[in-house]
Structure formats: C-alpha cells, structure tokens
DOKOL-766897 format. One record per residue (C-alpha): x, y, z; residue number from 1. Coordinates in steps of 0.25 Angstrom, whole numbers, plus 5000, padded with zeros to 4 digits. Layout:
<nodes>
   px   py   pz palo
    X    Y    Z  NUM
...
</nodes>
This chain:
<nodes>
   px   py   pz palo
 4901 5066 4992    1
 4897 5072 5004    2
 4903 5074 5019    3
 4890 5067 5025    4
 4887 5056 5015    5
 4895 5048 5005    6
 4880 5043 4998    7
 4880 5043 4985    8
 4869 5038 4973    9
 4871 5026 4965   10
 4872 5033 4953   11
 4886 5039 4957   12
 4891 5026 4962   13
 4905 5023 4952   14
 4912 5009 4951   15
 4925 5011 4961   16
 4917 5019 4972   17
 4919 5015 4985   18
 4904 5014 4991   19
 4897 5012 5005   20
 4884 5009 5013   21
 4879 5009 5025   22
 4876 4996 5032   23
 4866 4998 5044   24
 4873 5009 5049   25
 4884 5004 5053   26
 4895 5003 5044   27
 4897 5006 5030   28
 4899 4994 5020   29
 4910 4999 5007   30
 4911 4994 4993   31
 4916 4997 4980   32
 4905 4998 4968   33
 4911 4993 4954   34
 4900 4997 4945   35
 4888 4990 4939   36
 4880 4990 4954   37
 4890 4981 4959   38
 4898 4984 4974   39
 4911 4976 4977   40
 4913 4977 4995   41
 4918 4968 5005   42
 4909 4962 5013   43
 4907 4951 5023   44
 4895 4942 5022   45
 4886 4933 5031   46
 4880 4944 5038   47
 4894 4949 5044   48
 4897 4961 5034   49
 4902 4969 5047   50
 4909 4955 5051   51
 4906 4959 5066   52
 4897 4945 5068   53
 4888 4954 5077   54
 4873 4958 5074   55
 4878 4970 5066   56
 4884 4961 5056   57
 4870 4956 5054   58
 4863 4970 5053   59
 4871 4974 5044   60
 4870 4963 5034   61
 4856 4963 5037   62
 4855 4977 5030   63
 4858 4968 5015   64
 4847 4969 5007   65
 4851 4956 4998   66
 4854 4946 5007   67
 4848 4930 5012   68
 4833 4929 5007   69
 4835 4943 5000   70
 4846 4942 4990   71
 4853 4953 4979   72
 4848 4950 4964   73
 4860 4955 4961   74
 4872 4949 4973   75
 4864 4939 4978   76
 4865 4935 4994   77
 4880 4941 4997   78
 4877 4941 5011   79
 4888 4930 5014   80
 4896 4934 5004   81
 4911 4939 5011   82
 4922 4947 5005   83
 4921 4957 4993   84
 4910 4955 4983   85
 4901 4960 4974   86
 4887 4967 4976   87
 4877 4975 4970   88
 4876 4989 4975   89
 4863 4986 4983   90
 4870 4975 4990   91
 4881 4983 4994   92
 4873 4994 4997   93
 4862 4985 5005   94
 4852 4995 5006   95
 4861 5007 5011   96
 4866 5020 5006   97
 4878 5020 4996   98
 4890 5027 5000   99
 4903 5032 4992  100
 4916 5033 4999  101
 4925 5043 4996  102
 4939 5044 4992  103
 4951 5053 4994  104
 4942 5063 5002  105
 4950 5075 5008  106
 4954 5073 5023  107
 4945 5083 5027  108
 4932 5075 5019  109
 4938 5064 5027  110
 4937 5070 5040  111
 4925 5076 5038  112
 4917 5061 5036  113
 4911 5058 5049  114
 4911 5043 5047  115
 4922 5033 5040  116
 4920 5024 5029  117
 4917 5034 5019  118
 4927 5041 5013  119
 4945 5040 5011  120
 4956 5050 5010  121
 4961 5037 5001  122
 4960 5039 4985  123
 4952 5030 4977  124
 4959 5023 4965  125
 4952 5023 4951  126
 4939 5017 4951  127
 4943 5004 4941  128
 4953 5001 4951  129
 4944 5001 4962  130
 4934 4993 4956  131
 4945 4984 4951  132
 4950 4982 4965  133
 4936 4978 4971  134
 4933 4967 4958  135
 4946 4962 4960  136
 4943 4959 4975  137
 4929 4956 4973  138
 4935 4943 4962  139
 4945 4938 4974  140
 4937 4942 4986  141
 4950 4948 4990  142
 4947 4958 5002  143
 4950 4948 5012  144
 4943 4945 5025  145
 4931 4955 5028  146
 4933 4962 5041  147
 4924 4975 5048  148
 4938 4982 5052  149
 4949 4978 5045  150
 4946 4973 5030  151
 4930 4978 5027  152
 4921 4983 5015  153
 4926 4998 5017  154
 4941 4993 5015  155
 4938 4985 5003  156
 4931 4998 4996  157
 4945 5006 5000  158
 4954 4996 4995  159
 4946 4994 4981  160
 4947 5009 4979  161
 4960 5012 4985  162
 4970 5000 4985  163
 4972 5003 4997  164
 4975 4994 5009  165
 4978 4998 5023  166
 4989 4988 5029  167
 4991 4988 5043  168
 4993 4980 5057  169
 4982 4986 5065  170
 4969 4988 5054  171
 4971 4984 5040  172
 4956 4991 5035  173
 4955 5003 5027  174
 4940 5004 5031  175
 4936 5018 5035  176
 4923 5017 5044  177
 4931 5006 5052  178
 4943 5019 5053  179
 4932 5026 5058  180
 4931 5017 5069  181
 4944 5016 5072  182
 4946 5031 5072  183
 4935 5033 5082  184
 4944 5023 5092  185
 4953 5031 5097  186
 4964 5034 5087  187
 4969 5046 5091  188
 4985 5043 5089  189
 4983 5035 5076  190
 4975 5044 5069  191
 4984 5057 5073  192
 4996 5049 5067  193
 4990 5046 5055  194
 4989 5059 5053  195
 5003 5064 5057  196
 4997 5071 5070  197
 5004 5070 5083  198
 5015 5060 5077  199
 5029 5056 5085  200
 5026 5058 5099  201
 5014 5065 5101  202
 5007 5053 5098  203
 5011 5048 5111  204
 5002 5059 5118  205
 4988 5061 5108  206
 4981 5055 5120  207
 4981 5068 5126  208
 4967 5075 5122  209
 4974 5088 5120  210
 4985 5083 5111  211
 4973 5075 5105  212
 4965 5085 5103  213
 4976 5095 5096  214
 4981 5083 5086  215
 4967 5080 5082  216
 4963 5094 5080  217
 4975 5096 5072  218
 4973 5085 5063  219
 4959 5088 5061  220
 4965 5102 5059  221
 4975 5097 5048  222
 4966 5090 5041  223
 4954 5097 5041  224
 4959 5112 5041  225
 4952 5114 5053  226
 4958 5121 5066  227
 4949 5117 5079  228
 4953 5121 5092  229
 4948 5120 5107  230
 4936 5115 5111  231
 4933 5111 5096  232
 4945 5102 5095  233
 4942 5094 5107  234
 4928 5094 5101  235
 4934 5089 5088  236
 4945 5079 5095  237
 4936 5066 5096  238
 4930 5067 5081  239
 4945 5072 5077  240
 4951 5060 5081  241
 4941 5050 5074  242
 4941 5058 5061  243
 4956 5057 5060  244
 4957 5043 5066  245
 4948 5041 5051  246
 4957 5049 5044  247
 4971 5041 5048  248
 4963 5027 5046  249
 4960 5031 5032  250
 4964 5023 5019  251
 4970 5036 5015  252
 4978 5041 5024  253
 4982 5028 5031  254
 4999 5024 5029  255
 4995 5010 5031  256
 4988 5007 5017  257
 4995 5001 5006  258
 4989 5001 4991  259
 4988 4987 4989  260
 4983 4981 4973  261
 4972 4972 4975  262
 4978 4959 4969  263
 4988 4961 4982  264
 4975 4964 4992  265
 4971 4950 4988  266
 4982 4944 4991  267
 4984 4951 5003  268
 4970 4948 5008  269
 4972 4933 5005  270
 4984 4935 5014  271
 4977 4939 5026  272
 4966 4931 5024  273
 4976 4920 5026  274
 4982 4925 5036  275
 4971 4927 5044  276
 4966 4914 5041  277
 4978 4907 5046  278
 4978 4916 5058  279
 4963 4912 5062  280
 4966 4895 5060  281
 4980 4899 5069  282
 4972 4904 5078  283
 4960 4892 5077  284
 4972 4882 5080  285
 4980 4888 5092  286
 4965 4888 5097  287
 4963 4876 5096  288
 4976 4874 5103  289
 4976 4881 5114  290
</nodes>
C-alpha cells in the first residue's frame, strides 16, 4: 500500500477486508467484503445514502449503476433498501475505484495520509471474526439507525473488524473522514490533550499562537521524529493541528471506545433505537400541546 493511494485490484481482495470507493467525489462509502463477490456495508436507501435530504443526496445515489428501470442481475433494485445488507461487488463499488483501508499503521503512516477515512492505528481482528461480525449484523440488520456523522458505513466497517465501539456524550462515530472534518474545526485544546501535550494548566492558554505554535510542533516532533523550528513551524502550525486533531479522533488512540461483542451491539442499537423513538413522539406530543 502506498502513501498516495490505497487502490488495489480485485484479485487481492480477501474475505474480512475492509474496502472503500468513491462516490462522486465527495465522500467515501466503506464495507466489508465476505468472499464469493459479495460486500456487506450500511447504507441508507431512497436516494438519501448521505442522509442530508439536499441535491447531494441525489447525485450521489444517481452515480448507482443498478437501480429503478436498470436493476443488478445479481442484487436486484437495492436503492430503498436501509440498514446493513448485502450486495455484489459491482453494486457496492457503483462504478468507482476499489479501495483498502489499512489497519494498525505506524503513527507516522497515519500522519503522513493527507485525507481520513483510509487507514487506523487500530488493529484488525482475524479475518473469520470479522466476517462473522458483519453476517451476524447483516441476519438482525442490527447497526441501528443510519446517520452521515454519528453511526455511517465507515463505522460499521471498523466495528466488523475491530469490536470496537467508541462510547461517548458528544459523538458516538468511529468514522474517520467524518474525524477529519472535525479535526479541521478548530480542535486545538482537544487534540493536544489526546495526546498528552500541554495537560493541567496550560490548556487554559493554547489560544496563544506561540504557545500553539511550540505544542504543535512539538507533538508533530514526537511523533514524527521531526524537529521544525522558526518560520517552518508557523508554516507547519495550521496543517499540524488538523493532522493531530485526526490522530486523537482515531479508533485507535481514542480512551472512549469499548470492545463490545456483537450480540450485545444488538442489543444496544435496539436500545437507542428505542430511545430515540420514544424521544421523537415525546417531542410530537408536547408539540401538539403547546
């Protein structure tokens, strides 16, 4: 694999890996292939794959080649199927590229990707396991609810191949191109925690571009076993601070994921499925009240 590209040929496609394409340049759409031509990934149908209910939502879906008047030999018309479920590799790849993501990569290979949603520091568990994990969900359709930041395609793949499950108040989504994004927003303070830079007090004052500018550079430092100083680390500061924001979003590193078996992510995902239910009529009658 390579630093510029994660393409590879079909030939070296292997039950459990966790694969990718393109989908009109705008995001990346991630399942897992379980052998004999056939992808299991997370989707959400009626021409709202992207789930935005915008123009974009309809380019993207309009980029399936099976689909209405037109549909797969093989899958038949999927395009309002929702949840996890099973396509042939055509389907999945919809006329794109296809795409390996990498597992436990070094921190430097991380770093060194310019765009997220490709790779993980996380490990991959053996290939039977993985493909038992994505069967077993595909049978209960037990991913939950489909949503673009929060529970999408890219954090189905991780979970079938890791067990892993990020658990948390503010963004429950192991997905890393939606990361990315978050790391481009302004994370300074989180990111240099995640990472043990500028702990205790000092976090109080990493708005100052000088101290920004030194704990960046010393992060990237660390990790790379690189020394940059001057003009070069101001130069380096802005795209510093996205690259590590990446870093300490990152299934891998993360201290808010929880290896969770899939029986119990069932259960779980029916839990919050409820929940969230409940919460929306809650919501339809104090409405109507008021």
């Amino acid at each position: 694999m390579g630093l510029l590209s994660n393409k590879i040929s079909r030939d070296e496609l292997k039950a459990g890996d966790h694969i990718y394409s393109w989908r009109s340049y705008i995001y990346t759409h991630h399942g897992i292939y379980v052998g004999d031509g056939k992808v299991i990934h997370f989707t959400r149908g009626g021409g709202l794959e992207i789930g935005t209910g915008t123009i974009l939502d309809k380019i993207i879906v309009s980029s399936v080649p099976h689909h209405g008047d037109n549909p797969c030999p093989d899958c038949g018309d999927q395009t309002n199927l929702n949840g996890v479920i099973s396509s042939c590799l055509d389907c999945f790849l919809s006329g794109g590229n296809l795409y390996l993501f990498e597992y436990n990569v070094s921190k430097a290979i991380f770093l060194a990707k310019q765009r997220g949603g490709t790779c993980t520091i996380a490990a991959s568990d053996p290939p039977e396991d993985v493909v038992a994990r994505a069967k077993f969900l595909l049978l209960r359709n037990g991913f939950g609810e489909y949503h673009l930041l929060d529970n999408n395609c890219e954090d189905f793949a991780i979970y079938c191949k890791t067990g892993l499950l990020v658990l948390s108040v503010t963004k429950s989504g192991s997905s890393s191109q939606v990361n990315s994004v978050c790391a481009a927003g302004g994370v300074v303070t989180l990111t240099l925690r995640a990472l043990g830079v500028g702990t205790s007090g000092s976090l109080a004052t990493a708005s100052s571009p000088a101290l920004t500018v030194s704990a960046s550079t010393s992060a990237l430092s660390t990790t790379l076993g690189a020394v940059a100083t001057g003009v070069g680390a101001i130069a380096l500061t802005g795209y510093g601070n996205y690259c590590i924001g990446r870093l300490a979003y990152d299934v891998g590193v993360r201290k808010d994921v929880r290896k969770v078996p899939v029986e119990e992510l069932v259960a779980l995902m029916a839990v919050i499925q409820g929940k969230s239910e409940s919460d929306n009529n809650n919501n339809k009658i104090e409405s109507k009240l008021n």
